[in-house]
C-alpha positions in Angstrom: 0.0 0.0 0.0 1.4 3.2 -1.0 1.3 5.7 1.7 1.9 9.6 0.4 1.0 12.0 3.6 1.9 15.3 3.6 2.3 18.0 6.2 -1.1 19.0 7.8 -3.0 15.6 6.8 -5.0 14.6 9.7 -4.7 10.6 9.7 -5.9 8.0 12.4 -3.9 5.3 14.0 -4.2 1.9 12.7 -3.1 0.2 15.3 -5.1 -2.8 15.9 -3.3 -6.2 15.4 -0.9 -4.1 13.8 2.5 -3.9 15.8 4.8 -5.2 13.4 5.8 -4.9 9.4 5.1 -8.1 7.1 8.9 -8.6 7.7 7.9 -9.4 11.4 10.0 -5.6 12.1 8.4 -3.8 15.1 6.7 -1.0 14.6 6.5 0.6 18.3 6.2 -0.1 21.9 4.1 -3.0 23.2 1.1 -2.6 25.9 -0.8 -5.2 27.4 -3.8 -4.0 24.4 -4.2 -5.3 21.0 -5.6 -2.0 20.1 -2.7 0.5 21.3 1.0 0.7 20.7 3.4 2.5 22.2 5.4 5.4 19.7 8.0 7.4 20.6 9.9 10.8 20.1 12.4 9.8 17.4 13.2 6.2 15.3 16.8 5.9 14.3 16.6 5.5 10.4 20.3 4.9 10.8 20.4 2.0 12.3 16.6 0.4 11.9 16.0 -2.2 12.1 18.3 -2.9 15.2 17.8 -3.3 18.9 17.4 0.0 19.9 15.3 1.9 17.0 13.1 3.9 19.4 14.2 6.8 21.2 13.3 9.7 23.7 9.5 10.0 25.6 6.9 7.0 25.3 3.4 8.2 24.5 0.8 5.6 24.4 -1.7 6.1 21.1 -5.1 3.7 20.7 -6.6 2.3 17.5 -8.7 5.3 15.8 -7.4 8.4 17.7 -6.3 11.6 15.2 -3.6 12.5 14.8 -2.1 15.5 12.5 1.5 14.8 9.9 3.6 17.8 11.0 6.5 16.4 8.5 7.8 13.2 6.6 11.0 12.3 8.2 12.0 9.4 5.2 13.0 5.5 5.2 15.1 4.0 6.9 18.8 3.7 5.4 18.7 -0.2 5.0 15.2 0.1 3.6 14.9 0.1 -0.5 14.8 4.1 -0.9 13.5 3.4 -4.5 10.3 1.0 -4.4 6.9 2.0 -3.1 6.3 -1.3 -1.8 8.3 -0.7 1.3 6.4 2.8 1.7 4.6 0.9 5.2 8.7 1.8 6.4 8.7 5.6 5.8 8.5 7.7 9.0 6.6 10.7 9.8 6.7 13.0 12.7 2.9 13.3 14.1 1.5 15.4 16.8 -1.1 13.2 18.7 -4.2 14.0 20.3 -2.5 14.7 23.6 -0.6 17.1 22.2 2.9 15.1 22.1 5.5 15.0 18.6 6.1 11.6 17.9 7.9 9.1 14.9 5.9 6.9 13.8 5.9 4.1 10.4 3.4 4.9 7.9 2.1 1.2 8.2 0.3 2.8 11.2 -1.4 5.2 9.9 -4.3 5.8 7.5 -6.4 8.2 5.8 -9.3 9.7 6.8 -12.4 12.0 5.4 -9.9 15.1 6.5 -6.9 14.8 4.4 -5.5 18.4 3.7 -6.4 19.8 0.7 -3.6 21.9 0.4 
């Protein structure tokens, strides 16, 4: 699935069963909940995937919740830069609905009815 958000897109959280690539990669943080993960300030596209990808303050998202793209941050380095199919790796920095900045894999997000127009 080709994922192209852009800066101001309001997008939910797909979250739901949904905590790690078809690679068997992680995606995020693990709770005791199907429907939440756990994102965090910054993933290391240096380095991903590795043992310690996720950086910097936890915040805890659920399946559904907004959120709004502030920026795309790219693929990780040892990802295919040039094929769309690995698009569920590219990273975007988000600010969720309780008001934290957060990385998180476009394999977690989707669209919604409020996509920017601009």
């Amino acid at each position: 699935m080709t994922n192209n958000f852009k800066s101001s897109d309001i997008l939910k959280f797909h979250v739901t069963n949904n905590h790690f690539t078809s690679d068997g990669f992680s995606l995020g943080g693990t709770t005791c909940s199907k429907d939440e993960i756990v994102l965090y300030e910054t993933i290391d596209l240096e380095e991903f995937p590795s043992c310690n990808d996720f950086k910097g303050k936890q915040t805890i998202v659920k399946h559904g919740e907004y959120c709004i793209v502030l920026k795309k941050i790219g693929r990780p380095w040892r990802i295919n830069q040039d094929s769309e199919t690995w698009s569920e790796y590219d990273v975007y920095e988000v600010l969720t609905l309780n008001l934290n900045i957060c990385h998180v894999f476009g394999a977690l997000l989707e669209s919604t009815k409020y996509m920017s127009s601009i």
